[in-house]
C-alpha positions in Angstrom: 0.0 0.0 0.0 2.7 2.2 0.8 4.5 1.8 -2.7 1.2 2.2 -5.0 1.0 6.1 -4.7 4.4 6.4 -5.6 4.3 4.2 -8.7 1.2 6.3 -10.0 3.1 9.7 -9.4 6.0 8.9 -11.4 3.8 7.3 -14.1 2.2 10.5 -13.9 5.7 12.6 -14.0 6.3 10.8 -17.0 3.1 10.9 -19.4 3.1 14.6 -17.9 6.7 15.3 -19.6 6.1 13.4 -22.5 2.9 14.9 -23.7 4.8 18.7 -23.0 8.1 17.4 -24.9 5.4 16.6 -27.8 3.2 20.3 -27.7 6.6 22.1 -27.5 7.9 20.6 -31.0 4.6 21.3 -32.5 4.3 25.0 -30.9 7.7 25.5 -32.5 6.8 24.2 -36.0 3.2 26.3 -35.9 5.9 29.4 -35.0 8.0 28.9 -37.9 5.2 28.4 -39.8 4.2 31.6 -39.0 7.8 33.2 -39.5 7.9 32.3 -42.7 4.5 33.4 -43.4 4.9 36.7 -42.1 8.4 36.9 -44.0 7.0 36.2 -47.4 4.1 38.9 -46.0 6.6 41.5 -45.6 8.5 40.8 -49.0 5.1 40.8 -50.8 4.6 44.5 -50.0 4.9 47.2 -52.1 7.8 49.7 -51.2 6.9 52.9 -49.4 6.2 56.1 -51.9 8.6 59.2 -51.8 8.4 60.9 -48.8 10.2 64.1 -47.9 12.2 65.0 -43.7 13.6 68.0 -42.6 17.3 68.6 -41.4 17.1 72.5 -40.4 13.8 74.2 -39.3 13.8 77.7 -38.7 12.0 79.4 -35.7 8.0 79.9 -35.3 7.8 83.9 -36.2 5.4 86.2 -37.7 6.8 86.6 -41.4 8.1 89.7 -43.3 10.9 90.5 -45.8 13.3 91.1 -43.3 13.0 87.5 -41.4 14.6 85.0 -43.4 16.5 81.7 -42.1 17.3 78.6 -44.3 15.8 75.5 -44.4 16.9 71.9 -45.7 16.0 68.3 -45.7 15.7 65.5 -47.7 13.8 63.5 -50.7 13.4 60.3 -49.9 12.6 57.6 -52.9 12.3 60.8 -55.5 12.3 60.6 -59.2 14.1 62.3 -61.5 12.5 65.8 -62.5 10.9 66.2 -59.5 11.4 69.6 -57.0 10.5 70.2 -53.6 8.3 73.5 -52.7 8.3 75.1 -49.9 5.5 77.1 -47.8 5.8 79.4 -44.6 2.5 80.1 -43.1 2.5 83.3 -41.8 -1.3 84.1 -41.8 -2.1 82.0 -45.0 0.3 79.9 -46.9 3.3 81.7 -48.4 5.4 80.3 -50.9 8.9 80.8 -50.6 11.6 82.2 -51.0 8.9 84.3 -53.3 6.9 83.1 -56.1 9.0 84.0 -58.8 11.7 81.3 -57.4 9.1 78.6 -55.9 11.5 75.4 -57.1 13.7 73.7 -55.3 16.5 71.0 -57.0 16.9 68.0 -54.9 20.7 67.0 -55.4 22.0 63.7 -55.9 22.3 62.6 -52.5 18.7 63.6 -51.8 19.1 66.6 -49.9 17.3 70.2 -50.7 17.8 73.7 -49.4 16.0 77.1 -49.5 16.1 80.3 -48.2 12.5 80.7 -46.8 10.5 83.9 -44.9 9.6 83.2 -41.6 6.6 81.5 -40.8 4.5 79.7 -37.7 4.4 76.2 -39.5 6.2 74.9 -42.8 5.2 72.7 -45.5 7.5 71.0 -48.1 6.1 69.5 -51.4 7.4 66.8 -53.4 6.0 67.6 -56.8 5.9 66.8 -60.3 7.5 69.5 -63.4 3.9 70.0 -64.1 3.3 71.7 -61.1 2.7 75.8 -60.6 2.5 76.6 -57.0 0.1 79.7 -56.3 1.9 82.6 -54.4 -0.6 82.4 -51.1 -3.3 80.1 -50.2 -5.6 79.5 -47.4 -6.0 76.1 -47.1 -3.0 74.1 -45.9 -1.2 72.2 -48.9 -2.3 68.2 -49.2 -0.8 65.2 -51.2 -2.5 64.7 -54.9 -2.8 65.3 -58.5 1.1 66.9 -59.0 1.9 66.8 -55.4 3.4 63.4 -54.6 4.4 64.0 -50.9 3.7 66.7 -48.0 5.2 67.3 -45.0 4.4 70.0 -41.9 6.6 70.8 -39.4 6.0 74.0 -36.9 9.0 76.1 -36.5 11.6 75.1 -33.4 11.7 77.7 -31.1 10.8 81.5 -31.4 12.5 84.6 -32.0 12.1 87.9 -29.8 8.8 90.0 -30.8 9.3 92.9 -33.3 10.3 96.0 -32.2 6.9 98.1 -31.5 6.5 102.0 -30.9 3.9 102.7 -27.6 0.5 105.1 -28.5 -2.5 105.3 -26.2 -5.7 106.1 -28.1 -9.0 106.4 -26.3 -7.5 105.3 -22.9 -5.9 102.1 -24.3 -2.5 101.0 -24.8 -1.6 100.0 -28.6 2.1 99.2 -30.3 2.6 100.3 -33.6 4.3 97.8 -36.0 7.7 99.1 -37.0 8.6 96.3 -39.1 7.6 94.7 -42.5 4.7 92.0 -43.0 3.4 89.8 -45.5 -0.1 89.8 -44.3 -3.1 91.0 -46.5 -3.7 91.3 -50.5 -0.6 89.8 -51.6 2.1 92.2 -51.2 4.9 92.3 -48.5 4.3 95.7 -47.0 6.4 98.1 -45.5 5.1 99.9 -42.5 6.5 102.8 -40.7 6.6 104.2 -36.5 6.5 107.5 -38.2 3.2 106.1 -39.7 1.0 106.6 -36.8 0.1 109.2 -34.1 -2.0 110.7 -32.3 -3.4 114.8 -32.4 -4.0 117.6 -29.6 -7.6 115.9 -30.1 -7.1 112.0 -29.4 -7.6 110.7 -32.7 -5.8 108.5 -34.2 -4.1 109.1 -37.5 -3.0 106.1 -39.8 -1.2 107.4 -42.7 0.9 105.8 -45.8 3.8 107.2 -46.8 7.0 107.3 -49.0 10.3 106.3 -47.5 13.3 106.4 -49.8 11.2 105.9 -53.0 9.0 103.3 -51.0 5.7 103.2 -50.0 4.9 102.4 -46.1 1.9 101.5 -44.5 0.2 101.7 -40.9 -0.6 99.2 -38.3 -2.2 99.7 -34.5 -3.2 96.6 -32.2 -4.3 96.6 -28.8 -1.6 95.2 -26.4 -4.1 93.0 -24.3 -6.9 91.2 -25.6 -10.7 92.0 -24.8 -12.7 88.6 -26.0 -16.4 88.9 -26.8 -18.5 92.2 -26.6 -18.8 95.4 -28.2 -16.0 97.1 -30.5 -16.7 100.0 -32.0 -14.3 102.7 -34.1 -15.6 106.2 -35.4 -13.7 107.1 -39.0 -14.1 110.0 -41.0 -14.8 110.3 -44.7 -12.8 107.5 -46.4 -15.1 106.5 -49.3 -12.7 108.1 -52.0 -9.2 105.4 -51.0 -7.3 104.9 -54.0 -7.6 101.4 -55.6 -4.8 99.9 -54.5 -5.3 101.0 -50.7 -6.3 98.9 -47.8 -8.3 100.2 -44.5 -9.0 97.6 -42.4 -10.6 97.4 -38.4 -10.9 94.0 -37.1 -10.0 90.9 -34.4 -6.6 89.2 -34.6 -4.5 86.4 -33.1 -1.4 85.8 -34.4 -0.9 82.0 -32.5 -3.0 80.9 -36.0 -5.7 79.0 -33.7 -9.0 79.0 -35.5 -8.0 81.2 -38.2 -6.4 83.9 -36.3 -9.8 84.5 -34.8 -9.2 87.3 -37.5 -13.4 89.3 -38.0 -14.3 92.5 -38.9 -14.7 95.3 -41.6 -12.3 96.3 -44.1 -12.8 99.2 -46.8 -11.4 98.9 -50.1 -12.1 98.5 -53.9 -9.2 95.4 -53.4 -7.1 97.1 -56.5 -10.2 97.3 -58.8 -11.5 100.9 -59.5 -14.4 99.4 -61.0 -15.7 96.9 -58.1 -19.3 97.3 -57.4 -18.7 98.4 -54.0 -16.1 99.8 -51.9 -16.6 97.6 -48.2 -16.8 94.4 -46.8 -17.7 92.7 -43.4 -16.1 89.2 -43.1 -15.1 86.2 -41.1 -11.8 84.4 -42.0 -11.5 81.9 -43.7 -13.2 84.2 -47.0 -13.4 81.8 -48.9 -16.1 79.8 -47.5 -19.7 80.6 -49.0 -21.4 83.3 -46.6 -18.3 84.4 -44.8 -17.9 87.6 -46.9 -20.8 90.4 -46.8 -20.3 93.8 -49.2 -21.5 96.7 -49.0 -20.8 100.4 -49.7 -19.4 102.8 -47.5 -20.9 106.1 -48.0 -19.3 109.4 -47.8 -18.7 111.3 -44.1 -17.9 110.4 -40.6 -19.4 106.5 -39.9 -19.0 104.9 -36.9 -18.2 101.0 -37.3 -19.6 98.0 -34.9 -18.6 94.5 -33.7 -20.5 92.8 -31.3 -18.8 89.3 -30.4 -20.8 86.8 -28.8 -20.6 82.7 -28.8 -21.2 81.8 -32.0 -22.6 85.2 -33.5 -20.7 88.0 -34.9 -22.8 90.9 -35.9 -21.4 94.2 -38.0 -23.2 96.8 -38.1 -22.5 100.3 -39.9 -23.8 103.5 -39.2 -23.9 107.7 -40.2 -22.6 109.8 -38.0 -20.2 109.4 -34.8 -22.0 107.5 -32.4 -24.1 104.2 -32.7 -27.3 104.6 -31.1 -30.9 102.9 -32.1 -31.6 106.5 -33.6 -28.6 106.6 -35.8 -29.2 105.7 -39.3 -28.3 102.1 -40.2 -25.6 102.0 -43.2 -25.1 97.8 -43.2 -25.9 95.2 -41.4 -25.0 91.6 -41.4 -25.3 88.9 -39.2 -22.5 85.7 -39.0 -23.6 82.6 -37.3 -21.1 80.1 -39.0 -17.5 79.7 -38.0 -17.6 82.6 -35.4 -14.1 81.9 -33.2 -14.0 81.5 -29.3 -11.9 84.0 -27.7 -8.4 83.4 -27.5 -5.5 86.0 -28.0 -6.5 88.0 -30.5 -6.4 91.7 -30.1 -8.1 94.3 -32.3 -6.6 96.2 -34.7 -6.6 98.8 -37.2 -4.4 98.8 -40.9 -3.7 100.5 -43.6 -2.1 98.6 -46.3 -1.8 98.1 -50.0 -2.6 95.5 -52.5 -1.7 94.5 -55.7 -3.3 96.7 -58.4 -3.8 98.1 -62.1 -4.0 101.6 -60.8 -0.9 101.9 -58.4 -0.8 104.3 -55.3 -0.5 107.8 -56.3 -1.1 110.3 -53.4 0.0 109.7 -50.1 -2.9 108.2 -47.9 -4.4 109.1 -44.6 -7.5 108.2 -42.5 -8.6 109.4 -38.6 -10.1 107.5 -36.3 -12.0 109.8 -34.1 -12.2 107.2 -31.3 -12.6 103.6 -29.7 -14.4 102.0 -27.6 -15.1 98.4 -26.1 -18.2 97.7 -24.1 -18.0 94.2 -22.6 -21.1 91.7 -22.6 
């Protein structure tokens, strides 16, 4: 009796080993089964298409013809006649270094490099000969049709902000730009300290002027950020600008989040001396259906309304120098789609130029009688 349980273990022990001795080798043959399935997987693929990396990426800044940094990477995979393009987003989509000289060659041992305009973010675009980049866009540049590969990077690091001039107008604290920018119409504009000032009366005076044979615009913003409620700007008589000049109010942020939260009312005939009207109210992105509203800015003193809430933006024109229910309505528009949440943005005011048939001939000035925010 004593011997019995013994016997049975060890007969156990040893079916026990045997049966695992016999899984194992057919666990291992399953496996390299399965290698060599997997192997002849892998072989079967097709190779991976172009692609494009970046060696050298210059700093996250607002763009102008001053900043300028180089850039470089690498083709991976590409075929012979193919260029690389490259795009700085500074507002919209920039090519660079300008759009007369949008091609890069990629060299022998793959690698490309540019000269490139500072930007926030910066695409590079593998692309066929047939390809003709446009010299800003909106949207931000996808694969397809002549484009065989894309890339986005945003820029590493930042540089110090541009040098600013101080102004308080209507008890607010505003920098003037001092430096060039690439923002609005097309052109890379100029602007000018000397540009902007204010009179023994408080307004505000925006003015574009020559500078050694050059013309140089005007730009205000607030230095703090107000978010939704009421922004309103009194301007005198500026329903005879030239063409080719630019007067615009409205909301900005220049971190690029939901399109620069960048609404309000700009006043121009946008270089075309014969455009049906001379004004617009709009919401960025314009070229969405119902984000741009026109009308015509009459002659005399008008006083100029935005009032922000969430999801409503509504502008709002009228005669005169002060917007009250009596006041007679000019325009009037309403913007329920894509309205921003506040962010950064600060309001400003510009006057700029854009490309046109009928150049700038006169030097250009407008006055701002006064501004005013009334929170919600």
């Amino acid at each position: 009796m004593g011997t019995l349980p013994r016997m049975r273990v060890r007969h156990h022990c040893v079916w026990s080993t045997g049966t695992t001795r016999s899984g194992f080798a057919r666990t291992l043959t399953l496996l390299s089964y399965l290698v060599v399935l997997l192997a002849g997987c892998r072989s079967a693929k097709a190779p991976a298409g172009p692609s494009i990396e970046f060696t050298q990426i210059p700093p996250a800044a607002q763009g102008g013809r001053e900043r300028v940094d180089t850039i470089t990477g690498r083709a991976l995979g590409a075929h012979p006649g193919q260029r690389i393009v490259v795009f700085a987003k500074s507002g919209p989509w920039w090519v660079q270094p300008d759009s007369d000289h949008p091609f890069v060659t990629i060299q022998q041992d793959s690698k490309w490099s540019t000269s490139t305009h500072l930007g926030y973010e910066y695409a590079a675009l593998l692309v066929e000969p047939a390809y003709r980049p446009p010299p800003t866009m909106d949207a931000t540049p996808t694969q397809g049709g002549s484009v065989v590969a894309v890339t986005i990077v945003k820029g590493v690091g930042s540089l110090p902000p541009n040098p600013t001039k101080s102004l308080t107008f209507s008890g607010y604290d505003w920098k003037v730009r001092t430096v060039s920018a690439d923002a609005g119409g097309g052109l890379n504009n100029l602007y000018d300290a000397g540009n902007a000032w204010t009179d023994a009366s408080g307004s505000l005076h925006l003015r574009i002027s020559k500078k050694f044979d050059q013309w140089t615009c005007a730009q205000v913003s607030l230095t703090r950020s107000l978010g939704y409620g009421t922004y309103v700007a009194v301007v005198r008589d500026i329903s005879r600008l030239e063409p080719a000049v630019v007067f615009s109010m409205h909301t900005y942020d220049e971190g690029g989040q939901e399109y620069y939260r960048q609404m309000g009312v700009e006043i121009s005939h946008w270089g075309d001396a014969t455009a049906p009207s001379n004004a617009q109210y709009g919401v960025v992105p314009l070229y969405i259906p119902g984000n741009v509203a026109h009308f015509t800015a009459p002659s005399g003193t008008l006083t100029y309304s935005l009032r922000w809430e969430f999801g409503r933006a509504t502008l709002e024109t009228f005669r005169g120098s002060v917007a009250r229910t009596e006041a007679a309505v000019v325009s009037r528009h309403v913007f329920t789609s894509g309205i921003p949440t506040p962010g950064e943005e600060v309001f400003l005011f510009m006057l700029y130029i854009v490309p046109s048939k009928h150049p700038l001939q006169e030097q250009t000035e407008v006055v701002v009688e006064k501004f005013e925010y009334l929170p919600e």
